[in-house]
PyMOL commands that place a pseudoatom at each C-alpha (Angstrom):
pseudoatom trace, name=CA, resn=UNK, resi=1, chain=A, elem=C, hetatm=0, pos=[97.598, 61.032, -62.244]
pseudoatom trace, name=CA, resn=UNK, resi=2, chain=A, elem=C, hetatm=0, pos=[93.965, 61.738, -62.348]
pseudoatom trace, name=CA, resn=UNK, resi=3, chain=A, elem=C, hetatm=0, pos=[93.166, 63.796, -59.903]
pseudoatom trace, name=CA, resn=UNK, resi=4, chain=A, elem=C, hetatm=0, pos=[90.576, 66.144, -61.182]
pseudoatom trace, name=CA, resn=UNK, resi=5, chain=A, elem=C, hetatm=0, pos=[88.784, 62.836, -62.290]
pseudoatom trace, name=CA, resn=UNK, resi=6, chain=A, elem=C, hetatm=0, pos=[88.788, 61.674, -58.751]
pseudoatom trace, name=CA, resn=UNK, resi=7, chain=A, elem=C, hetatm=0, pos=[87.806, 65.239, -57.547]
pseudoatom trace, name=CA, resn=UNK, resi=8, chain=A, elem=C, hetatm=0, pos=[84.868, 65.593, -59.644]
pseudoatom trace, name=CA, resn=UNK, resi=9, chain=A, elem=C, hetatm=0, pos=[83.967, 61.551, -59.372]
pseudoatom trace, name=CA, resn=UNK, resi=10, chain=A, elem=C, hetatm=0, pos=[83.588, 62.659, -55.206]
pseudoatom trace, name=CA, resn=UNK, resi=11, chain=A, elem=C, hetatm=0, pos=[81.844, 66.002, -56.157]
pseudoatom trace, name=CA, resn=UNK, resi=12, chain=A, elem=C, hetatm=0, pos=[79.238, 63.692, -58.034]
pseudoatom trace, name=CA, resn=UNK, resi=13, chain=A, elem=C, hetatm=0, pos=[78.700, 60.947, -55.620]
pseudoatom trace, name=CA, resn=UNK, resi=14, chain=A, elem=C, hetatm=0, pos=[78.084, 63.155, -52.758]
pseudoatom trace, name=CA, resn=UNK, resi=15, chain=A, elem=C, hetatm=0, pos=[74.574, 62.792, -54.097]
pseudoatom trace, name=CA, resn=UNK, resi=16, chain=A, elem=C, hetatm=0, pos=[74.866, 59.580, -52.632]
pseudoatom trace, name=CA, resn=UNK, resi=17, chain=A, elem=C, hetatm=0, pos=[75.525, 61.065, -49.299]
pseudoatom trace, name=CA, resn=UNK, resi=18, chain=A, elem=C, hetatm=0, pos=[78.215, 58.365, -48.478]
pseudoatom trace, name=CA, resn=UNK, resi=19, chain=A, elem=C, hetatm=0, pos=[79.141, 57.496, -44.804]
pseudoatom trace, name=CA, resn=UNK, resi=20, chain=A, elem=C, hetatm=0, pos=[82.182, 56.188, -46.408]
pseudoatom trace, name=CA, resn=UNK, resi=21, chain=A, elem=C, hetatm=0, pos=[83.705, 56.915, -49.916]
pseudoatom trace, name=CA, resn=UNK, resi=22, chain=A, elem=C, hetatm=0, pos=[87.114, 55.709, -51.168]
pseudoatom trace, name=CA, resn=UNK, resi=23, chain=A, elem=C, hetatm=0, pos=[88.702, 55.543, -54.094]
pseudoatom trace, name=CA, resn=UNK, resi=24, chain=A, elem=C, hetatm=0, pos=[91.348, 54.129, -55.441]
pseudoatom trace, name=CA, resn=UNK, resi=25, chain=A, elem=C, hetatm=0, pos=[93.476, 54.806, -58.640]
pseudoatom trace, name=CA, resn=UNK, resi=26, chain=A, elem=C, hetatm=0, pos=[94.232, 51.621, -60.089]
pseudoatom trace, name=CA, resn=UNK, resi=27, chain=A, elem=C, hetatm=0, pos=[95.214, 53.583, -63.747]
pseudoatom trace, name=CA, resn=UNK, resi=28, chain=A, elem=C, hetatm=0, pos=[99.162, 52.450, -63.258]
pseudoatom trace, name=CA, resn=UNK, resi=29, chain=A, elem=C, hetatm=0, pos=[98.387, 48.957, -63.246]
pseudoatom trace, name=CA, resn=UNK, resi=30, chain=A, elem=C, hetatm=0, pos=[96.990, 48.982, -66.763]
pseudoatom trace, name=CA, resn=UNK, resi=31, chain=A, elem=C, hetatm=0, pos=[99.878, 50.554, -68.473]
pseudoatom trace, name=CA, resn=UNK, resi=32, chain=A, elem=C, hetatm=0, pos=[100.079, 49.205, -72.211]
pseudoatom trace, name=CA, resn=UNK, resi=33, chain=A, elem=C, hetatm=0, pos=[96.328, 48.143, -71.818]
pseudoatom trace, name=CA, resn=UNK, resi=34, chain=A, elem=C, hetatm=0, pos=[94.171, 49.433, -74.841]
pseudoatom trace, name=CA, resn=UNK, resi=35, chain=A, elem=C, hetatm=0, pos=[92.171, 50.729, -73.068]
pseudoatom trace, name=CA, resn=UNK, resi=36, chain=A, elem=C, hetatm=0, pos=[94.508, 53.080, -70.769]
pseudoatom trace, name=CA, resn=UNK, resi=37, chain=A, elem=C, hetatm=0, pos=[95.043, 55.636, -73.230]
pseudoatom trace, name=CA, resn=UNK, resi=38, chain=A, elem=C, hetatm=0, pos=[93.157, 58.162, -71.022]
pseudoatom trace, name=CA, resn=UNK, resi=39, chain=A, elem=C, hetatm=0, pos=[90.558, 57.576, -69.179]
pseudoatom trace, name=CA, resn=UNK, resi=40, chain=A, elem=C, hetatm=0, pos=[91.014, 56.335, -65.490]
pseudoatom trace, name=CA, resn=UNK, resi=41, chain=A, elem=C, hetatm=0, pos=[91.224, 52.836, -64.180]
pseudoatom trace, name=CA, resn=UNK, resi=42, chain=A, elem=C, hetatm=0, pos=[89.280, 53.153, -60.206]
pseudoatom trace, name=CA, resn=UNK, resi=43, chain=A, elem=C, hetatm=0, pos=[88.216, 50.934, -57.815]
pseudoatom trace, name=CA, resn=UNK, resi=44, chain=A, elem=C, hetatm=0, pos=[85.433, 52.409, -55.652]
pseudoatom trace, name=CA, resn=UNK, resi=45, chain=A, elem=C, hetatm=0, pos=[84.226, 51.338, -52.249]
pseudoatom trace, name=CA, resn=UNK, resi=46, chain=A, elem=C, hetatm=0, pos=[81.175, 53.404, -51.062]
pseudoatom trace, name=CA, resn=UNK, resi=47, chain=A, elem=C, hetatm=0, pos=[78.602, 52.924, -48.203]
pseudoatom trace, name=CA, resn=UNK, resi=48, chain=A, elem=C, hetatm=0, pos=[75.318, 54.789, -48.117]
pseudoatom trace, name=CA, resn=UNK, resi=49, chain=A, elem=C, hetatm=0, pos=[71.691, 54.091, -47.038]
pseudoatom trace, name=CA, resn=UNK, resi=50, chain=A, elem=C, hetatm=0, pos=[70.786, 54.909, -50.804]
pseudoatom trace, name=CA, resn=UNK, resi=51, chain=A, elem=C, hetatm=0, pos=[71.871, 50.979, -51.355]
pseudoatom trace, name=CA, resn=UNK, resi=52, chain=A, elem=C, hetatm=0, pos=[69.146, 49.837, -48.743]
pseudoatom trace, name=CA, resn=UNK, resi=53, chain=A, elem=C, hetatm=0, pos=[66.629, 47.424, -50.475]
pseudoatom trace, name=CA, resn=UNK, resi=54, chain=A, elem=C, hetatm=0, pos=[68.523, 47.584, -53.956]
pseudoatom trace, name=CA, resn=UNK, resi=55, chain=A, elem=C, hetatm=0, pos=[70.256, 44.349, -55.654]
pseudoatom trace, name=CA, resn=UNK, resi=56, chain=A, elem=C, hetatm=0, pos=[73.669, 44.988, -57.175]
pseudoatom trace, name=CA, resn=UNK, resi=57, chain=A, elem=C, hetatm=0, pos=[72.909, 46.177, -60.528]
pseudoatom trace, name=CA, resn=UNK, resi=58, chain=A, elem=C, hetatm=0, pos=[70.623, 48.464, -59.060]
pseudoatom trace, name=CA, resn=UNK, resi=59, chain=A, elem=C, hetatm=0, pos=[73.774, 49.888, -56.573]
pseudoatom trace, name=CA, resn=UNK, resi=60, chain=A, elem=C, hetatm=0, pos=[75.953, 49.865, -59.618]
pseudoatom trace, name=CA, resn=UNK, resi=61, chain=A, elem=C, hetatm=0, pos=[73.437, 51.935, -61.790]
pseudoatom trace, name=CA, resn=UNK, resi=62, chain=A, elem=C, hetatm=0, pos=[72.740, 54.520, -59.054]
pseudoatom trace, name=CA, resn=UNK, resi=63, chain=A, elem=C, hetatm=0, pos=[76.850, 54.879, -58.892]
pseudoatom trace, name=CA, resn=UNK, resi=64, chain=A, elem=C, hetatm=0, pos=[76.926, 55.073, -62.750]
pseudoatom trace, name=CA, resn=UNK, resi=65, chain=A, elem=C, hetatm=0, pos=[74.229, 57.265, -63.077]
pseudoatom trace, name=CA, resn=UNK, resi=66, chain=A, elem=C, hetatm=0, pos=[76.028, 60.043, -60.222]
pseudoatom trace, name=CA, resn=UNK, resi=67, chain=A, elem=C, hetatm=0, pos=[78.723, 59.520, -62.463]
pseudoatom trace, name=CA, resn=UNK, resi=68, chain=A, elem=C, hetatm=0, pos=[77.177, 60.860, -65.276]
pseudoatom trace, name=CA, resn=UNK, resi=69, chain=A, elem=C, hetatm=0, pos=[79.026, 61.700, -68.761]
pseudoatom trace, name=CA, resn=UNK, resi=70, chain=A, elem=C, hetatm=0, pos=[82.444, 60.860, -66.939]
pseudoatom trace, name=CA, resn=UNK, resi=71, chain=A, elem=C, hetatm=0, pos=[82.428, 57.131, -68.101]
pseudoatom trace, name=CA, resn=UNK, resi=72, chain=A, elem=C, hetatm=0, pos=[83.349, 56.310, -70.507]
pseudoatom trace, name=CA, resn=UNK, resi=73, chain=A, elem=C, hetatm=0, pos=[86.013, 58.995, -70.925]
pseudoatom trace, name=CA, resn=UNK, resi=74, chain=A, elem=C, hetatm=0, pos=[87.699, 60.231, -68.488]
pseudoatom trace, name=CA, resn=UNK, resi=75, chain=A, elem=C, hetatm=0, pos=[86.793, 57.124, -66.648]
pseudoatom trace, name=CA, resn=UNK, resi=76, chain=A, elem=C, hetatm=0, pos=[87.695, 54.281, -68.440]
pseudoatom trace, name=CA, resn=UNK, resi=77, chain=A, elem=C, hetatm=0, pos=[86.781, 51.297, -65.734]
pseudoatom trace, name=CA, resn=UNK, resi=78, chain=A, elem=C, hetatm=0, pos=[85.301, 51.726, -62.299]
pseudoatom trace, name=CA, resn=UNK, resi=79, chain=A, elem=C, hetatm=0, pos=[85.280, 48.135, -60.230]
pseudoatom trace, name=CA, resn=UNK, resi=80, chain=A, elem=C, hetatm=0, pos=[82.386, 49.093, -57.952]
pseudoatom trace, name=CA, resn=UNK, resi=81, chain=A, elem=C, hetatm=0, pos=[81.453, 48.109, -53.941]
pseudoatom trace, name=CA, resn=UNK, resi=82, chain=A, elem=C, hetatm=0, pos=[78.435, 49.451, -53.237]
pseudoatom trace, name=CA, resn=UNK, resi=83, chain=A, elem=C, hetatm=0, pos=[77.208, 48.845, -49.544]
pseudoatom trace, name=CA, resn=UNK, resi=84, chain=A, elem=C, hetatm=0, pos=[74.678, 49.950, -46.996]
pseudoatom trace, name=CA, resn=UNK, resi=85, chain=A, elem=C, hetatm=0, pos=[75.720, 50.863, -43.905]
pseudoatom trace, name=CA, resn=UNK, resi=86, chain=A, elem=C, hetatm=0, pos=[74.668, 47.373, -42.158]
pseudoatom trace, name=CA, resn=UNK, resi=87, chain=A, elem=C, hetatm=0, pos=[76.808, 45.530, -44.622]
pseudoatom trace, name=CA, resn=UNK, resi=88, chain=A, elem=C, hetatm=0, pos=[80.501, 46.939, -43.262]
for i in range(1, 88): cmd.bond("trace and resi %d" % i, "trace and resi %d" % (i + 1))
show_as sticks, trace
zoom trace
């Protein structure tokens, strides 16, 4: 459904130079929602060394901050698990 999202969402987190990156498209669950007239419901799991040392609003705003003008817009929600590599 929103796959250029998700394309350019990677593109942008690469920054992060994740050992692991998935995401997953949650959009269909929030059918009727107000908010799901658009912009993509995700849930992200990522694992990088750039998390090493950081607390998890610090995690979240690195993710948000890769993300860039995509939220909010054509991301509407992004559920975030940010972890380093010793955490998996």
């Amino acid at each position: 459904m929103h796959a250029a999202t998700l394309a350019l969402l990677r593109q942008r987190l690469a920054v992060l130079t994740p050992s692991v990156l998935e995401i997953e498209d949650q959009s269909e669950r929030h059918i009727g929602h107000a908010g799901a007239r658009g912009g993509a419901h995700l849930r992200l799991f990522v694992v990088s060394t750039a998390f090493a040392g950081k607390n998890t609003r610090d995690r979240q705003r690195l993710v948000y901050d890769a993300a860039g003008d995509l939220l909010p817009g054509r991301i509407h929600a992004l559920i975030i698990a940010a972890r380093t590599p010793e955490e998996t």
